[in-house]
C-alpha positions in Angstrom: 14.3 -3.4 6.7 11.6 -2.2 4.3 9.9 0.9 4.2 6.7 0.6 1.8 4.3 2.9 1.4 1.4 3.5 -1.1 0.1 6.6 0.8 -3.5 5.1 1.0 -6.2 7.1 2.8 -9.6 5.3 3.5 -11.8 3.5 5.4 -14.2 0.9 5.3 -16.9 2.7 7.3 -19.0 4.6 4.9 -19.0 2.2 1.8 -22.7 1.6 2.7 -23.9 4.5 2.5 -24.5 6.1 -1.4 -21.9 9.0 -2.1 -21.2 10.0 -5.7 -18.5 12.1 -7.0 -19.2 13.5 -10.5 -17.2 15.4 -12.7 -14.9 16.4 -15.7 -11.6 16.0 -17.2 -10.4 19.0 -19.3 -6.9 19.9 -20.8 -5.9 23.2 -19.0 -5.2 25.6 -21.6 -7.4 24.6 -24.1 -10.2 23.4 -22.2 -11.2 20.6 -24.2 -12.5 16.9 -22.7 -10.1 14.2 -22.1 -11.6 11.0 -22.8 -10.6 7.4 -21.7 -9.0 9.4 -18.5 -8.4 7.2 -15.2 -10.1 8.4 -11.8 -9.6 6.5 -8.8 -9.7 6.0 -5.7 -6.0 5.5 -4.3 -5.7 2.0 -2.6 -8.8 0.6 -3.6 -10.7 -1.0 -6.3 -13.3 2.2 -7.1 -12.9 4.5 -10.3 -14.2 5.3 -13.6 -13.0 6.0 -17.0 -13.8 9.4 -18.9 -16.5 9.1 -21.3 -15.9 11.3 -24.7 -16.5 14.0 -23.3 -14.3 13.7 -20.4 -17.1 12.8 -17.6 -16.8 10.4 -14.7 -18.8 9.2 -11.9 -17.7 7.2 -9.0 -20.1 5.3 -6.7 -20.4 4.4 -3.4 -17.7 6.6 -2.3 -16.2 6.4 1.9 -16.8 8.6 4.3 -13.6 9.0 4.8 -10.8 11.2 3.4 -8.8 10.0 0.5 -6.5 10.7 -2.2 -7.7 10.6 -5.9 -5.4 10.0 -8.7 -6.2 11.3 -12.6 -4.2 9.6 -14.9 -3.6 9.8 -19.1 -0.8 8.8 -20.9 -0.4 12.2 -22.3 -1.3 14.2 -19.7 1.0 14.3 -16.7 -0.4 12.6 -13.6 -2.4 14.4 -11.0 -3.4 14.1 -7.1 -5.9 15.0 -5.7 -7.5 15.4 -1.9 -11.4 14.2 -1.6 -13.3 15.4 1.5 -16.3 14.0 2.4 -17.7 16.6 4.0 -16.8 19.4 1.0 -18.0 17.0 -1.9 -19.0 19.2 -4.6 -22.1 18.8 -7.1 -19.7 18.2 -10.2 -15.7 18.7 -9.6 -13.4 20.3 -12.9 -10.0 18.9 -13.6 -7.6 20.0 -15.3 -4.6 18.4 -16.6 -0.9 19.1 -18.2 0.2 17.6 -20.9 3.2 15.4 -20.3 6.2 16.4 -20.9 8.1 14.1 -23.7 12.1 13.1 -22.8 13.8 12.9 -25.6 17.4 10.3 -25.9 15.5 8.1 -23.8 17.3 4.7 -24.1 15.4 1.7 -22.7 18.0 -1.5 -21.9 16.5 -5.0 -22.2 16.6 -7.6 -19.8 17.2 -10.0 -22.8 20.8 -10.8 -24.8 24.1 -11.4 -23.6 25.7 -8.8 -22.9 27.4 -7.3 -20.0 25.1 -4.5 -19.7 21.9 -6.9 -20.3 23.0 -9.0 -17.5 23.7 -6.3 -15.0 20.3 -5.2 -15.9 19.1 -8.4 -15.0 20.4 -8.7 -12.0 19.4 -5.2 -10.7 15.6 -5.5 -11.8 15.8 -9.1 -9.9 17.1 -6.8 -6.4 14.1 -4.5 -7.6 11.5 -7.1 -7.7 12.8 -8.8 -4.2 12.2 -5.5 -2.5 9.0 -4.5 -4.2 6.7 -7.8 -4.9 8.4 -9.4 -1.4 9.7 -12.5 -0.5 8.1 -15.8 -1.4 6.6 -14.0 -4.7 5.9 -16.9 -7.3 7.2 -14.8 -10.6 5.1 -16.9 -13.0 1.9 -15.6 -10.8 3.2 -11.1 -11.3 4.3 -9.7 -13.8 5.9 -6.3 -14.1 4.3 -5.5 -18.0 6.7 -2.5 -18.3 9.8 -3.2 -16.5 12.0 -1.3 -19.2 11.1 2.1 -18.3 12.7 1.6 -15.1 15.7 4.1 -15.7 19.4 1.5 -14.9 20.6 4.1 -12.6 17.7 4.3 -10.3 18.3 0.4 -9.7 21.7 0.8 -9.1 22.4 3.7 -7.0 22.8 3.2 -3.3 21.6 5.9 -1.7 18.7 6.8 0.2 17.3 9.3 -2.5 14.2 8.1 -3.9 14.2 7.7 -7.7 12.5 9.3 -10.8 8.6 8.6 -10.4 7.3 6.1 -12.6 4.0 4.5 -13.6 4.2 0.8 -13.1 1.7 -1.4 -13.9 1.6 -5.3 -12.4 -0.6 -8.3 -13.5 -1.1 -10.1 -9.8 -2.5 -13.6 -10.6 -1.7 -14.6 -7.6 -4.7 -12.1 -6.2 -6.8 -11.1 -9.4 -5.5 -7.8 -9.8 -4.0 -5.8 -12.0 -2.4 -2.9 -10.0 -1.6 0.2 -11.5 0.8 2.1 -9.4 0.8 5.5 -10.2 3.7 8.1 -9.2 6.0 5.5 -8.1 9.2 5.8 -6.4 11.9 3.6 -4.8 15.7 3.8 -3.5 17.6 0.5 -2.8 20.4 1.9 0.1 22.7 -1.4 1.4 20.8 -1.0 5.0 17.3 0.1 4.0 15.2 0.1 1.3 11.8 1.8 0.4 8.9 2.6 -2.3 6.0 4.5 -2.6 3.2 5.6 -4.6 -0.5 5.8 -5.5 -1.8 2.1 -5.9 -5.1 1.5 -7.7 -6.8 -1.6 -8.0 -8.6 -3.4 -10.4 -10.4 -6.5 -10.3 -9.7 -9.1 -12.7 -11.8 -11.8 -14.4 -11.3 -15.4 -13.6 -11.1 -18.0 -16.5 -13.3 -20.1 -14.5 -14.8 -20.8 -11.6 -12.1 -22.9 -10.1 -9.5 -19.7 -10.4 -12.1 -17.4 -8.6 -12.3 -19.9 -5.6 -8.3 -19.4 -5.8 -8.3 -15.7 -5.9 -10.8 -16.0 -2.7 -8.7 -18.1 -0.8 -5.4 -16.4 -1.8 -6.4 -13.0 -0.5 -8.0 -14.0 3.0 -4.3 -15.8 3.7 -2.6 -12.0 2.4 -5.2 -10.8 4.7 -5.2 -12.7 7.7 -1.8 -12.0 9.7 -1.0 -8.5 7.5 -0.4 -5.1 9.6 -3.6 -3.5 8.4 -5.3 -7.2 10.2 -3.5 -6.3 13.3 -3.9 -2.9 13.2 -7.7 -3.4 13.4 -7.5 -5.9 16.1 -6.0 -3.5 18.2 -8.4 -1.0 17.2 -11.4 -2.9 17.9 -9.5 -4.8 21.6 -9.3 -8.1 19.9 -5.5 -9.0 19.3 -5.8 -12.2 21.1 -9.7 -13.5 19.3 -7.7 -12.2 15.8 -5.2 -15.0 16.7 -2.4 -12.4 17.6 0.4 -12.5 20.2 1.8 -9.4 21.1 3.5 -7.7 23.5 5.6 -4.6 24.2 9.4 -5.0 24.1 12.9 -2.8 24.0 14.4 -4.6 21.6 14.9 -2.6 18.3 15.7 -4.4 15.3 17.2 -2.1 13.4 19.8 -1.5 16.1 22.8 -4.1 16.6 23.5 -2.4 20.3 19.8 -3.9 20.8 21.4 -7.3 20.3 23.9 -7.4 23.1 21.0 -5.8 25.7 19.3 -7.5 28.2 15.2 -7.6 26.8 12.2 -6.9 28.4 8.9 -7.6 27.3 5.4 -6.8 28.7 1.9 -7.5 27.9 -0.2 -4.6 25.8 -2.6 -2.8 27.9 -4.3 -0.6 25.3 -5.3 2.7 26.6 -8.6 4.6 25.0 -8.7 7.5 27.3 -5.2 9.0 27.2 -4.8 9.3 30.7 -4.9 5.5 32.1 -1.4 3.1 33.1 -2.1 1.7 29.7 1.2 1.1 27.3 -0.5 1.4 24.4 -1.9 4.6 24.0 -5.1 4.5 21.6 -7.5 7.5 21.1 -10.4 8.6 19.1 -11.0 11.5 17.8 -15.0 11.3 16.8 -14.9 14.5 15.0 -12.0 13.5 12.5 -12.9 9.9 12.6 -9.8 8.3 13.2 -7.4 6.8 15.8 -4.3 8.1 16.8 -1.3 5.3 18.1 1.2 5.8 20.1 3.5 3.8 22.4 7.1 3.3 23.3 9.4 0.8 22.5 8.7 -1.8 19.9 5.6 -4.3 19.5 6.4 -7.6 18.8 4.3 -10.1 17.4 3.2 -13.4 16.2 0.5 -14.1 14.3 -1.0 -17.5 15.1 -3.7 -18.5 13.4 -5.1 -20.4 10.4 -2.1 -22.0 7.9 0.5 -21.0 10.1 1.1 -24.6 11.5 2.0 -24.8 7.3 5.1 -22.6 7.9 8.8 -23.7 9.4 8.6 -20.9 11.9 5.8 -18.9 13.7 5.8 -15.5 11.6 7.3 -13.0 13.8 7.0 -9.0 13.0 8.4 -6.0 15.0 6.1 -2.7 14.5 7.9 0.5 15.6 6.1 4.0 15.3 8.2 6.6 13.7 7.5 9.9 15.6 5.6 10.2 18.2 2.4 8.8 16.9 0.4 7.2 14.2 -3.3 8.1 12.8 -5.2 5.0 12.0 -8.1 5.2 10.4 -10.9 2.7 11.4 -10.6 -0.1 8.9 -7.0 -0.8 9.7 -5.1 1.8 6.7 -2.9 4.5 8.1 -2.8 8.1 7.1 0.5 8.1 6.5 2.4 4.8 5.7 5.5 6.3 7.0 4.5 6.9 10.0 5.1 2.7 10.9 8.1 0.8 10.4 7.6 -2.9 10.3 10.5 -5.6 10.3 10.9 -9.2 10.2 7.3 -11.2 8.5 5.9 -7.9 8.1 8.6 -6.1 6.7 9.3 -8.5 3.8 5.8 -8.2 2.4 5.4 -6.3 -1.0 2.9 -6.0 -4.1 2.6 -10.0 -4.2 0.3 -9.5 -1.5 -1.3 -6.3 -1.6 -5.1 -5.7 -1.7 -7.4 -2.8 -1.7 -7.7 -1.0 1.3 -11.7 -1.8 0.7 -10.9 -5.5 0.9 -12.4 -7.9 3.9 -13.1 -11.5 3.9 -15.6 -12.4 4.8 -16.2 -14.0 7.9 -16.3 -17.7 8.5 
């Protein structure tokens, strides 16, 4: 089981229309500019770098609510909430300056000994759980691996770890992801991370490795949750090449194993008071969807490059709660608020893209 998160909060609707969010980044007690500062847009590929005198501007901004991440190597990171509808002329922010450990004893992955080889096979557990399985390592790197403190990767509980700033080269997608904030915990039964990814767009040597990129991210596309979960939003499971149906097994359960299982096909309800197991509402005046259902979903996806694989990929999608807010391109509002197992569950940063990412269609 894998719980990943990366707290994302947009949607696609809205990236035509011309929003710009303007402003500064100053050091809180002194008040001077921060230059070469990071603003972003959490999950996606949008942002801007400070200018000299600490001023950004980001284009083409959602409609949508979002989080914003401002980020300097000696200034201690900070979140931030946009709103659409309360977007101000010019925004101030003001930053800490980071606070500097002292003893801090970084442990190669290189030599011989014991401790070097423990190390090794820890951060190889780490990078299982976080890039997913199937990852090709001569596609990712991890460029700052040794900041990852030996005891986070070895404890066993369910207590998320120091945050850290992480920063992967994805060549496999053509981007370099800087995950902000990032935390993790590596329990026996369940693991989890989560964070504030931000995307950036690499350049290809050539035109061959852009055709790559293009063909690499619709397959991380095609068959992923945020896929599904606009199929169902938009009643086309089945034309998305999606089989699914509603079931009482629960994976995470052995009891589930010896029980007799049930399945039945989704009837999506959009009104909230219909026979419908799949309970999916609007709200117009927040702009988003909220999920609910009981049981598990199961399903398959089907569709182009799957007859490539030794099995159909099968997921399980259980809500955690009592519901889920999706917003209308697919992203939820809160990660946590889905658990995913089986082909779902063992995806990671090896195939994650922005949340303003679709292919385009054929």
């Amino acid at each position: 089981m894998l719980i990943m998160s990366s707290l994302t909060l947009v949607s696609q609707e809205g990236f035509g229309q011309i929003r710009v969010l303007k402003g500064r980044v100053v050091e809180k007690e002194s008040g001077n500019p921060i230059s070469y500062c990071t603003v972003a847009l959490v999950g996606t590929s949008l942002g801007s770098i400070t200018d000299q005198d600490g001023y950004f501007e980001i284009k083409d901004l959602p409609n949508e609510t979002l989080n914003i991440v401002v980020s300097h190597i000696a200034y201690e990171n900070r979140i931030l909430v946009y709103d659409p509808k309360r977007l101000p002329e010019s925004l101030i922010i003001k930053l800490d300056p980071a606070v500097v450990e002292l003893d801090q004893v970084e442990i190669s992955t290189k030599g011989k000994g014991r401790v070097a080889r423990k190390r090794r096979r820890e951060i190889g557990d780490f990078y299982n759980m976080v890039l997913g399985t199937g990852y090709d390592d001569k596609d990712i790197e991890l460029t700052n691996a040794e900041i990852i403190d030996l005891k986070d990767l070895t404890s066993k509980s369910t207590i998320y770890s120091a945050n850290y700033d992480l920063n992967f080269v994805n060549q496999h997608l053509g981007y370099q992801i800087d995950y902000y904030n990032f935390a993790f915990y590596m329990a026996d039964r369940a693991k989890s991370f989560f964070g504030y990814p931000v995307f950036t767009e690499m350049r290809p040597e050539n035109e061959e490795q852009q055709k790559q990129w293009v063909t690499n991210r619709e397959k991380a596309y095609y068959g992923s949750l945020t896929h599904f979960l606009r199929s169902l939003i938009e009643n086309k499971v089945t034309e998305e090449n999606f089989l699914a149906s509603l079931t009482n097994y629960n994976p995470s359960s052995f009891d589930s194993k010896k029980m007799s299982r049930k399945t039945e096909v989704i009837r999506i309800d959009s009104t909230g008071y219909s026979e419908g197991n799949v309970h999916l509402i609007y709200h117009k005046e927040k702009e988003f969807y909220e999920l609910s259902f009981d049981g598990v979903i199961e399903v398959f996806y089907v569709g182009p490059g799957t007859e490539e694989l030794e099995t159909t990929p099968l997921s399980y999608i259980k809500v955690i709660g009592t519901r889920a807010i999706v917003y209308p391109n697919g992203m939820l509002k809160d990660p946590l608020s889905i658990m995913t197992y089986g082909y779902l569950g063992n995806k990671g940063v090896y195939e994650m893209l922005p949340s303003n990412y679709l292919p385009k269609r054929k």
